[in-house]
N, C-alpha and C positions, 0 to 999 in steps of 0.2 A: 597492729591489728591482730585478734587473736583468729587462729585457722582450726579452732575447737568447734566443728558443725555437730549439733545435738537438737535433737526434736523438732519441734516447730521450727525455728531456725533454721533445720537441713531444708526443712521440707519446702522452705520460704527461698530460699536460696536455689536451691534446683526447678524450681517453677518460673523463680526468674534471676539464674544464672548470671546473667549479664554485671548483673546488680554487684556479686561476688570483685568484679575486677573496676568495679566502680563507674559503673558504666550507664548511662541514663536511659538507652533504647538496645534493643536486640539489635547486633552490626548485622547478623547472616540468618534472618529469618529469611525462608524460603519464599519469597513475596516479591511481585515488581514494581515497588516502593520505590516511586518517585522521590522521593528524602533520598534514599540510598544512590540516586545514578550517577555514575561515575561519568562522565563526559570525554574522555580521553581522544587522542589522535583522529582513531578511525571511525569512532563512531561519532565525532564532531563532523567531519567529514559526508558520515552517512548520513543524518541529520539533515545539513543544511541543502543537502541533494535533493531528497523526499520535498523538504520546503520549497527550494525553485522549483523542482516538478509541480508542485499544486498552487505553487504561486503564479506560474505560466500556464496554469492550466492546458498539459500535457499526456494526459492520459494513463496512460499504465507503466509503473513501477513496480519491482518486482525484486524482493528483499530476500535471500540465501542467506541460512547457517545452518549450521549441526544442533540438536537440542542444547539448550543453556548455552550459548555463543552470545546469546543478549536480546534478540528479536524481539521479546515482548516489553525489556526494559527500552530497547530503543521505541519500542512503536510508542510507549505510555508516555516518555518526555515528549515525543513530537504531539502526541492528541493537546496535552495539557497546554503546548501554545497555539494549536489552530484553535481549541474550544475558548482560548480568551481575544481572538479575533470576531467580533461579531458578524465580519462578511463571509465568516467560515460558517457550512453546513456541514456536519461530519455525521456518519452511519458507522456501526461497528460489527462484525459478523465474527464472533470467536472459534465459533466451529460450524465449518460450513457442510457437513456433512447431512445432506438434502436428497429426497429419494427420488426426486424428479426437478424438472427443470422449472416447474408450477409453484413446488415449495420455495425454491431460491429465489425467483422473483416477486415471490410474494413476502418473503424476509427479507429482502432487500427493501419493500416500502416499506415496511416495520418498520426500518430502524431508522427510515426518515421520516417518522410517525406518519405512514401514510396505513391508513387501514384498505390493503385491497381485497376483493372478494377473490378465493379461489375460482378464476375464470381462465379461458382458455390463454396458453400463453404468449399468441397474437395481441389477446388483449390487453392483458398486464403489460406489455412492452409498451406494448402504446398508452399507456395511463403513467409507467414510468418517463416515456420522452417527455409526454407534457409538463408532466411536473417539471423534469430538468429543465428546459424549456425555459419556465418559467422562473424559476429559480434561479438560473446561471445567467439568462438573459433581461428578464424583465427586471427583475430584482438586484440585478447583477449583482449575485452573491457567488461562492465559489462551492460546492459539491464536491466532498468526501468520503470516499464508501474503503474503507481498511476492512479486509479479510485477514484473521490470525487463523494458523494452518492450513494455509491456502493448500498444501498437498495433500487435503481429502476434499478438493472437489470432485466432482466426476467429471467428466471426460464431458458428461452432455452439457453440466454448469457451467465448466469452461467455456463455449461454444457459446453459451446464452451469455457470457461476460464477452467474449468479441463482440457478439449483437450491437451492445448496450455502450459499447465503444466506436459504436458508426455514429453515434448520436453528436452531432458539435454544428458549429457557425464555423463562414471562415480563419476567425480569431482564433478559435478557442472550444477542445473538447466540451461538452457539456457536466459530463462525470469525469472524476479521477478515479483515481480506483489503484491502491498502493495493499500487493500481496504480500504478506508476510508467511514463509514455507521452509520446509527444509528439502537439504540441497534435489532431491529426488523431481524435485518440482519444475526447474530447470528441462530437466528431459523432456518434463509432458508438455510444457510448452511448445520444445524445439521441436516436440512431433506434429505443432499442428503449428503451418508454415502463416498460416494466416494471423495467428493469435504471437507470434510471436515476432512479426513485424510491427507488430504494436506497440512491443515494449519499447516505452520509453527510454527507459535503464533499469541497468541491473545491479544490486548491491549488495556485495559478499561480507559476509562478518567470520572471516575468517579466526582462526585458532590465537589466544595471543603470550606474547614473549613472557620472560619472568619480568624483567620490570615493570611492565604495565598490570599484569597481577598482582605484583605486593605494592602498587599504587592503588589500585581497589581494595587492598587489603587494608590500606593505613587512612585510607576516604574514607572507608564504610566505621571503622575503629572511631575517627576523628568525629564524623558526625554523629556517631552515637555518644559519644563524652569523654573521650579518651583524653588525657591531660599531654598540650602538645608538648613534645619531646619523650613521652613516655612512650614505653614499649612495654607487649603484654607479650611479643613472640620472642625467642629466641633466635638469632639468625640462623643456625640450623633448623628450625622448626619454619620459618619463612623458604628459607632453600627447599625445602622438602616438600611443604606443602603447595609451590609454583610447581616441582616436578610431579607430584603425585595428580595433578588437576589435568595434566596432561594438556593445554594451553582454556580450557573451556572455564570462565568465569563463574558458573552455577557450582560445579565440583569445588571450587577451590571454598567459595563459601559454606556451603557444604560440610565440606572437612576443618577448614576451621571451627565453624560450629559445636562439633561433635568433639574436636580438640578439647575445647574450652569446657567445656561440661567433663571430657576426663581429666582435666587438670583440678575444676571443685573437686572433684570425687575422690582427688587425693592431697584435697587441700593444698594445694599448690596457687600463688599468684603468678604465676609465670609459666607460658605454655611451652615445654619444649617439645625436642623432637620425637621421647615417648611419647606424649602425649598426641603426636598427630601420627604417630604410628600405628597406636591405640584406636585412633581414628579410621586409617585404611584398613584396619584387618575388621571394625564393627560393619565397616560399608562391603566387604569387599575386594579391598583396592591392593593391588601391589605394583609394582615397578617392573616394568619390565627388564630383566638383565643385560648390562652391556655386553658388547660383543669384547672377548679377551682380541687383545693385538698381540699376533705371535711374532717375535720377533724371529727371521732367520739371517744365520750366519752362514756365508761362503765359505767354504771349505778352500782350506790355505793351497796357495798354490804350488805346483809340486818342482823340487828345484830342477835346473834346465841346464844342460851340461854346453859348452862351447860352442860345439858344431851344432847344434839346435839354434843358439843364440844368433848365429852369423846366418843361418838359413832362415830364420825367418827375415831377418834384417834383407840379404838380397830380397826377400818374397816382396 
C-alpha cells in the first residue's frame, strides 16, 4: 500500500481517517452508538439490575458516575430492549433543567405523549396518576420515565419526583423512574430523607482497569472492521493510552481517536506511542509523575568492644 497522501486523496483520507487503517466505520466517534457498546463485567451487571427494577416494577433507581464512566452508553443499550417490548412505555427527559415544578410535570407528559395544559401543579399530578393508573393497571403495561443528568434537577423537581412516587397498587409502583447523574447527585438525595428511602438501588460505574479498556479498545477496532488478529496499536501505545484515560472510557476513545489521525498525518499504518503522545499534549493531557521510592540505608553498626558485649548479654 503506497503512504504518498497527495490532493484529493489527503483530503479523502483525513475526512474519513478510519478508511486510512482499512477500517469500514469510525471505532471512537464521540457518539452513544449502540453498535459500539461494549457489554463488559460491570456494566452487564448494571444492566440487568435496571431491568429487574422495572421489571418488578420498583420504583426508583438511581445510576452514579464521573462524566464519560459510560452512563449514557448504558442508558441507550437498556432503552433499545425496553422499546422492543411492547408491555414497555418509556419517557425520556435529557436535560431536566426546568424553572419550576409546572415545567417538569408538564415534560414529563410530553414524553408520554400526553399534551397537558400548563395548569396548577395539584392538577397535573393528578391528570399524571390517571394516566399511570391506567396504563400500569388497566392496560397492564409497565411505565418508564429515564432522566439523563438527573444532577440539574432542582431541589423542588426532586420533591415533585418523590410526589409521583407515592403513586402504586399493592403490587406494584405505578411509575419507575431510573436517574442517570453524576456522582454529586448522591448527596442531594441523601439530603432529603424522604426521597431517598425510595431508592430502590443505586449503581456506581465506577473508574475501569487496563484490561477492560484495551478490551473496549479491540470491541470498538473489531466492530468497525479491523481484520481479527490484526493490530493497528502498538503495545506501548495501548499501555499508554489505558494510563493516560485515567480509568474513564470516553478519554481513552478520545485519545485514540486523535492518535490515529496523528499517525495518517505521518503516514504511518501503525499507531504507536508518539503518536498517542501527540495525542495528550493536542488534548491537554499528561501523566501524572510517580512518586521516586527513596531508598534508605542504616548506617553500619559501630563496633562493640567486650565489656559492652557481656553487659548487655547480662541486661
Amino acid at each position: 500500500m503506497s503512504l504518498a497522501l497527495t490532493g484529493q486523496n489527503e483530503r479523502y483520507v483525513m475526512s474519513r481517517y478510519f478508511r486510512y487503517f482499512g477500517l469500514e466505520r469510525d471505532p471512537f466517534l464521540d457518539t452513544a452508538d449502540p453498535f459500539f457498546y461494549c457489554e463488559l463485567g460491570a456494566l452487564r451487571r448494571a444492566k440487568e439490575r435496571l431491568f429487574d427494577s422495572v421489571d418488578a416494577s420498583r420504583g426508583l433507581t438511581v445510576v452514579l458516575g464521573d462524566p464519560g464512566t459510560g452512563k449514557t452508553s448504558l442508558s441507550g443499550a437498556l432503552e433499545q430492549e425496553l422499546l422492543a417490548d411492547d408491555r414497555i412505555v418509556m419517557g425520556k427527559i435529557l436535560d431536566p433543567t426546568f424553572a419550576t415544578e409546572t415545567e417538569f410535570l408538564v415534560a414529563i407528559g410530553r414524553v408520554f405523549g400526553l399534551a397537558l395544559p400548563a395548569r396548577s401543579s395539584a392538577a397535573l399530578k393528578n391528570a399524571l396518576k390517571n394516566f399511570f393508573f391506567e396504563t400500569a393497571v388497566l392496560e397492564k403495561r409497565t411505565l418508564v420515565l429515564v432522566i439523563d443528568e438527573a444532577q440539574n434537577l432542582s431541589d423542588e423537581n426532586l420533591e415533585a419526583l418523590r410526589l409521583l412516587l407515592n403513586y402504586h397498587v399493592p403490587q406494584r409502583k405505578l411509575l419507575n423512574t431510573l436517574l442517570f447523574g453524576q456522582s454529586e447527585l448522591e448527596k442531594r438525595i441523601d439530603a432529603r430523607g424522604n426521597l431517598a428511602d425510595r431508592v430502590d438501588g443505586w449503581i456506581r460505574l465506577d473508574l475501569l482497569d487496563e484490561p477492560t479498556l484495551l478490551a473496549i479498545l479491540d470491541y470498538r477496532l473489531t466492530k468497525a472492521g479491523l481484520s481479527p488478529g490484526q493490530q493497528l496499536f502498538t503495545a506501548d501505545a495501548r499501555a499508554l493510552l489505558a494510563q493516560a484515560s485515567g480509568g474513564v472510557p470516553r478519554r481513552l476513545t478520545m485519545l485514540a481517536h486523535h492518535a490515529m489521525r496523528e499517525a495518517v498525518d505521518r503516514a504511518s499504518t501503525l499507531i504507536n506511542e508518539d503518536h498517542v503522545r501527540a495525542a495528550m499534549l493536542a488534548r491537554g493531557i499528561s501523566l501524572k509523575p510517580r512518586t521516586a521510592v527513596v531508598e534508605t540505608i542504616a548506617p553500619p553498626a559501630e563496633p562493640r568492644g567486650l565489656f559492652a558485649r557481656l553487659f548487655a548479654r547480662r541486661a
